[in-house]
C-alpha positions in Angstrom: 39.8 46.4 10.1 37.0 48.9 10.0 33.9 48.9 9.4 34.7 50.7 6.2 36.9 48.1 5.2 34.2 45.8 5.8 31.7 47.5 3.8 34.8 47.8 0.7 35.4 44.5 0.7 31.7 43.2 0.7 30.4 45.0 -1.7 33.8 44.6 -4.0 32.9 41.8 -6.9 33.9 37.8 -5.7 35.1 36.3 -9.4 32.5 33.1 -9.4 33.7 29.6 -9.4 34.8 28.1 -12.3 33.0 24.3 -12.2 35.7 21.5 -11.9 33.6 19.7 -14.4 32.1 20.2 -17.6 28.1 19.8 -17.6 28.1 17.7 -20.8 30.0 15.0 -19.7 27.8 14.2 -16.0 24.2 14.6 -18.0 22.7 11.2 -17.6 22.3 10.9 -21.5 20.5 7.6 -23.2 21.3 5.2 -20.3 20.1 7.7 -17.6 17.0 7.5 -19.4 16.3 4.0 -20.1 17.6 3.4 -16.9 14.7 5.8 -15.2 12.5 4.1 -17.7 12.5 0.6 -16.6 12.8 1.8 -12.9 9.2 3.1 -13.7 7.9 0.2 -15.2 9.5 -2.3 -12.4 7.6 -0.1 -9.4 4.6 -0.3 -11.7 4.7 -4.0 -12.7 5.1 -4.5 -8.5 2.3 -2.1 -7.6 -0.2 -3.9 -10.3 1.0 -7.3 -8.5 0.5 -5.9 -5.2 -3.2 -4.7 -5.9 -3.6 -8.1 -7.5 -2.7 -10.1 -4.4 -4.4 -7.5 -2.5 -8.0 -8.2 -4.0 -7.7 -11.5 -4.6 -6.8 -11.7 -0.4 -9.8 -9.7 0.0 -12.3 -12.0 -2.0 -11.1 -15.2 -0.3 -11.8 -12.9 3.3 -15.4 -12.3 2.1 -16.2 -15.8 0.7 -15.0 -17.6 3.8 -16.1 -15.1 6.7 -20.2 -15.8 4.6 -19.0 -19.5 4.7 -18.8 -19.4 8.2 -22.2 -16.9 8.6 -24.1 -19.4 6.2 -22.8 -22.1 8.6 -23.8 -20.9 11.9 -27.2 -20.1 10.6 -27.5 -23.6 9.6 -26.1 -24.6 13.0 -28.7 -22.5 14.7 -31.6 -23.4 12.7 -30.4 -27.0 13.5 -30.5 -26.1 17.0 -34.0 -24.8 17.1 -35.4 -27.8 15.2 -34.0 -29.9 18.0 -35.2 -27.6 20.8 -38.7 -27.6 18.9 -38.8 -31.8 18.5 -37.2 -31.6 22.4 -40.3 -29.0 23.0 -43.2 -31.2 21.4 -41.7 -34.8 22.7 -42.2 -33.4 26.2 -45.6 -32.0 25.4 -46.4 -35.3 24.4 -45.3 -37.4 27.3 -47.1 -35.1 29.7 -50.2 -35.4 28.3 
């Protein structure tokens, strides 16, 4: 074979396929859609619930880490009243 040949018989016309299937019958039609449908609204029901969770989580964080900041402070200002009675009841037995 030639490169001649070659040429002829790629630029000759291939006859296309003919599909094995008809198009109408492997369209998804009404069930395809619904089906899509409620796929949508699942993933969105789960996202809302997720972003739900997700800020409540948050707000519990934030009300238990000032919980903890509020105690401390009170811890320390509990501390420095005692260092400050400690303070003046040695101030007093000196004199």
């Amino acid at each position: 074979m030639g490169f001649v040949d070659a040429l002829y018989l790629a630029a000759s016309a291939t006859p296309s396929p003919t599909p094995a299937f008809d198009p109408v019958d492997v369209t998804p039609g009404p069930a395809g859609f619904f089906a899509t449908i409620g796929l949508m609204l699942a993933v969105g029901l789960i996202a809302m619930g997720l972003m739900r969770q997700s800020t409540r989580a948050n707000a519990r964080y934030d009300v238990r880490e000032r919980v903890e900041r509020e105690a401390e402070a009170e811890a320390a200002a509990a501390g420095d009243a005692a260092a400050d009675t400690t303070a003046e009841t040695d101030s007093d037995a000196s004199r």
